[in-house]
KETOR-946460 format. One line per 2 residues: number of its first residue (from 1); their letters; for each residue x, y, z of C-alpha. Coordinates in steps of 0.2 Angstrom, whole numbers, plus 5000, padded with zeros to 4 digits. Each point is the difference from the previous one (the first is absolute). Layout:
// residues N
NUM = a = X:Y:Z; ...
//
This chain:
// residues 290
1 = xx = 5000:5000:5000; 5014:5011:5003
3 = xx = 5008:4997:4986; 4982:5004:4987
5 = xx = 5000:5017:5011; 5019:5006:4999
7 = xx = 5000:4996:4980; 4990:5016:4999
9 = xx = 5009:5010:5008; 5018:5009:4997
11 = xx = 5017:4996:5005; 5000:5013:5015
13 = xx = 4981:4994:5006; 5004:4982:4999
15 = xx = 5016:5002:5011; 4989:5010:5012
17 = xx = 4989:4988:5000; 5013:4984:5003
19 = xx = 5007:5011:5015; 4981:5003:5008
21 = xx = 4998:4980:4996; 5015:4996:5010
23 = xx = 4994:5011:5013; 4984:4992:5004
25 = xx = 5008:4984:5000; 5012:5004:5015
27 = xx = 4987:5008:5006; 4988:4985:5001
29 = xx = 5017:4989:5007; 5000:5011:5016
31 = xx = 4983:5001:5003; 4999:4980:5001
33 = xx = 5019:5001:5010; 4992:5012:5011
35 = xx = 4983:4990:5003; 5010:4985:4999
37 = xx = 5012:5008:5017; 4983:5005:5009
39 = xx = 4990:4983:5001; 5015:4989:5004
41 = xx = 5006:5016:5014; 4982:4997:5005
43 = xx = 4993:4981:4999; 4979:5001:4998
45 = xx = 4992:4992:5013; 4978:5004:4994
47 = xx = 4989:5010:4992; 4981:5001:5001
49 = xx = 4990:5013:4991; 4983:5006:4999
51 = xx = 4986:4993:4985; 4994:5018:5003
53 = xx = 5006:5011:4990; 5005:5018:5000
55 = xx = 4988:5012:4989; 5014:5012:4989
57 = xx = 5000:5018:5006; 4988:4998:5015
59 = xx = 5002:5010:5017; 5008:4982:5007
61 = xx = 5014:4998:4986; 5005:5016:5005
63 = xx = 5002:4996:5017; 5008:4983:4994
65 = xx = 5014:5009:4992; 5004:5012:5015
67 = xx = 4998:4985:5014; 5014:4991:4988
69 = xx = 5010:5015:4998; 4999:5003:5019
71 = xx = 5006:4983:5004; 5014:5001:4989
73 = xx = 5007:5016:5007; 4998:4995:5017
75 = xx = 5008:4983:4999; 5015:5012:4999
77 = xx = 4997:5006:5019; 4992:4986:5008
79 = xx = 5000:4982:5000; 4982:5000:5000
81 = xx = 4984:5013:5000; 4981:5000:4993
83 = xx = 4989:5013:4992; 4982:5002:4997
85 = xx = 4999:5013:4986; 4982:5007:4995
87 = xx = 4991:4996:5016; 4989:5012:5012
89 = xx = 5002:5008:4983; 4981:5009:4990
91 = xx = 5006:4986:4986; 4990:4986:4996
93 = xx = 5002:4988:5016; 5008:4984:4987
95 = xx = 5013:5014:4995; 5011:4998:5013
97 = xx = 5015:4988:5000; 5009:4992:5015
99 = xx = 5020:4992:5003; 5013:4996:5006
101 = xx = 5019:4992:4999; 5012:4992:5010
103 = xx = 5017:4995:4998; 5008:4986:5009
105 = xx = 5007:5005:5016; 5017:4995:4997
107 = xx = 5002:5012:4983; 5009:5015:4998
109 = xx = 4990:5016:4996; 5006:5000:4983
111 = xx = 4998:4981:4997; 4983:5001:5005
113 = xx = 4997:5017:4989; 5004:4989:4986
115 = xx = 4991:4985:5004; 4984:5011:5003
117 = xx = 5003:5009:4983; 5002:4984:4992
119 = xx = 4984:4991:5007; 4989:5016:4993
121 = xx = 5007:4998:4986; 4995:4982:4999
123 = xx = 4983:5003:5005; 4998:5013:4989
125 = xx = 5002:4987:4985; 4993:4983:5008
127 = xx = 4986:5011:5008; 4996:5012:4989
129 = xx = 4983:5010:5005; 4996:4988:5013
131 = xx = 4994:5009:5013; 5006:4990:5013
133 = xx = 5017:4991:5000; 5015:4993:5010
135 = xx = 5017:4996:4998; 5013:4992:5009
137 = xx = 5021:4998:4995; 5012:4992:5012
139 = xx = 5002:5017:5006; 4983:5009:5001
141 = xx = 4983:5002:4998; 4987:5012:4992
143 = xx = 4983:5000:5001; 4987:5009:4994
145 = xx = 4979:5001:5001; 4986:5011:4997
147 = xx = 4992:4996:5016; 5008:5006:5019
149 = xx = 5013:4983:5005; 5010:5008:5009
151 = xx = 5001:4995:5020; 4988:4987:4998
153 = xx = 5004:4984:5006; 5000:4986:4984
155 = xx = 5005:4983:5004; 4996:4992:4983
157 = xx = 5015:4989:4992; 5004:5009:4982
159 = xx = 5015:4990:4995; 5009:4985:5006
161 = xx = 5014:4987:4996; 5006:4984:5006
163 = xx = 5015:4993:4994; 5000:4984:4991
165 = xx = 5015:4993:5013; 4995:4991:5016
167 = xx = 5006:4996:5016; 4994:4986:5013
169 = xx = 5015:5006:5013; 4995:5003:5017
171 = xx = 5012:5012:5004; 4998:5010:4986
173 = xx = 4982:5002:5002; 5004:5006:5020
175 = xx = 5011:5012:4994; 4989:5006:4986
177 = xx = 4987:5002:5013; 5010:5010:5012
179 = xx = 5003:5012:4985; 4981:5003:4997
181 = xx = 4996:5003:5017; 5015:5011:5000
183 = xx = 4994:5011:4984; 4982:5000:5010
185 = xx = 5004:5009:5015; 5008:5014:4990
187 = xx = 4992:5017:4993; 5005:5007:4984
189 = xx = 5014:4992:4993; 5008:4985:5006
191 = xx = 5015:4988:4997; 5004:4983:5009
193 = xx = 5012:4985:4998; 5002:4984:5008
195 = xx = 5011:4988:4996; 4996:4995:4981
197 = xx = 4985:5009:5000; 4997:5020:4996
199 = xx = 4984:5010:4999; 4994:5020:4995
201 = xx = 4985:5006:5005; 4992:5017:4996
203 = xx = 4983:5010:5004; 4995:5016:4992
205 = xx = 5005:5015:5007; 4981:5005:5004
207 = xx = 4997:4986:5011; 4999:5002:5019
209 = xx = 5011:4988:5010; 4983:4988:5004
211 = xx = 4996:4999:4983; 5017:4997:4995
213 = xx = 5001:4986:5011; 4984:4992:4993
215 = xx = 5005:5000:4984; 5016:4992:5003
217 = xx = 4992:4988:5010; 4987:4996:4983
219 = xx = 5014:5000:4987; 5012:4988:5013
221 = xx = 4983:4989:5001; 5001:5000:4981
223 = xx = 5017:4997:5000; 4999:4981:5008
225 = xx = 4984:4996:4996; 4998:5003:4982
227 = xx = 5018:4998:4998; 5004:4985:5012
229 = xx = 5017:4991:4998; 5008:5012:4987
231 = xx = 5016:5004:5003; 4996:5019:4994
233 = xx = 4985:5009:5000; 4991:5017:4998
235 = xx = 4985:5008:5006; 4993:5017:4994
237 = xx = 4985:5008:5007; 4991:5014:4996
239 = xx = 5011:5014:5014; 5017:4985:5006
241 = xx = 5009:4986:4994; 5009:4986:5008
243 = xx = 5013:4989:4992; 5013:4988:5005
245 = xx = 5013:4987:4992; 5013:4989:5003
247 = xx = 5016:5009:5000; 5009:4997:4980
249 = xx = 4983:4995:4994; 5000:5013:4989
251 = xx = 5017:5002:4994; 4994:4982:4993
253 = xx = 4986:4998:4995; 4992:4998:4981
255 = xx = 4993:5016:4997; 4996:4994:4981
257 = xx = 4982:5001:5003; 5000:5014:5010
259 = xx = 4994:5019:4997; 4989:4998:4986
261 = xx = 4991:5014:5002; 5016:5011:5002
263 = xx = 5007:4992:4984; 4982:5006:4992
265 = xx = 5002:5016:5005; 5018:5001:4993
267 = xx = 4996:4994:4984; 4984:5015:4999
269 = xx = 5013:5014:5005; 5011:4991:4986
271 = xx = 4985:5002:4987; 4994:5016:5004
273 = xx = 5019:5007:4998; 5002:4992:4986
275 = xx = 4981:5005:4992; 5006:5019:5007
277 = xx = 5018:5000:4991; 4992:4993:4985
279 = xx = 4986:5013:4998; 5013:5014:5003
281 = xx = 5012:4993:4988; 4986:5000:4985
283 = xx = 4996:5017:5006; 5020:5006:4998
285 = xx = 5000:4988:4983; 4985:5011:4993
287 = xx = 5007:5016:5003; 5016:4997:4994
289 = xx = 4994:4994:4985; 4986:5015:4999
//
């Protein structure tokens, strides 16, 4: 195609044009570098988006867009913060929009800046006008709805995995208890070890320290009884998380079958650059040749 275009066109235009070409090539190479860097900085963990969709130019996809915009500037400050944009507002009472993000508490303010960016960014393209979605990377979480979540208590089990490896060892399973009780009797942000057996636990930062303890106590529940003799597991409810896992388990592991999702989403970035580059590169082409 590039070569039907350019045989209408001069010397000086086709060489204009074979520069802009080249271009829009390394262009399109560090855009998929870049994204490339992101996801595997950042492992994807789940996403759940609304069937509802966002009408184009309404009083809430205004709101949307400043919620996200807050969220991303603030990540910069504060490992974690909510909003509630267009409410007690004379708008249309479905107009506001309500969320929130938290990094883990162990990242940097600048890791967790990046993590935050990148999971909006992801949302925007798996979600797009939902109006009402959550994400979660190794290293945060966003969330947003167009009804008031925030505070409220929310037990329910939005993602889960068990790995495939068992164990029928006593000790390990003492050990593996010790740490869940561990991670249960914290608030906030919690680390534990015993033996071969670590664990992380996390609430949201609007949860008191009661509800933060219930929650954990759900997701731990979760954690041995959905989960039973696996030798790593997760947990994610709605405002915490609880994992644990035998210690080199997963330096180890398969991971060929894990991630899917995060794959998906890399491979949509991957197209939309590439649809963007090559819609930029005809336009270029056109007006070289014009």
């Amino acid at each position: 195609m590039l070569r039907v275009l350019l045989n209408h066109s001069s010397p000086a235009r086709f060489n204009q044009a074979l520069k802009l070409f080249s271009f829009l090539q390394l262009l399109l190479l560090l855009l998929l570098h870049g994204y490339s860097h992101l996801t595997s900085a950042q492992p994807f963990v789940y996403v759940g988006c609304s069937q509802n969709k966002v009408q184009q130019d309404s009083p809430f996809e205004a709101n949307l867009n400043s919620l996200l915009s807050s969220i991303v500037g603030s990540s910069s400050q504060s490992s974690y913060n909510s909003f509630a944009i267009g409410n007690g507002t004379s708008g249309p009472p479905d107009a506001a929009a309500y969320g929130l993000y938290q990094c883990r508490g162990d990242l940097k303010l600048d890791s967790c800046s990046n993590c935050v960016q990148n999971a909006v960014g992801q949302l925007g393209l798996v979600c797009a006008y939902s109006n009402g979605a959550r994400l979660e990377l190794d290293g945060c979480y966003v969330r947003y709805e167009n009804m008031d979540f925030l505070s409220k208590l929310d037990t329910t089990l939005v993602h889960k995995k068990c790995s495939p490896k068992t164990s029928e060892e006593e000790e390990f399973f003492r050990r593996r208890d010790d740490v869940l009780a561990d991670l249960q009797a914290g608030t906030g942000f919690r680390v534990s070890s015993l033996g071969m057996v670590e664990g992380i636990a996390q609430c949201l930062g609007d949860l008191s320290s009661e509800d933060c303890s219930k929650c954990l106590g759900e997701a731990v529940a979760k954690l041995k009884n959905v989960c039973g003799s696996a030798v790593a597991a997760d947990a994610y409810l709605s405002q915490c998380y609880a994992r644990y896992w035998a210690s080199g388990y997963y330096s180890h592991a398969d991971s060929s079958g894990d991630d899917q999702v995060g794959k998906t989403v890399a491979i949509i970035v991957g197209s939309l650059a590439g649809l963007a580059v090559f819609i930029v590169l005809l336009s270029f082409l056109r007006r070289a040749i014009s």
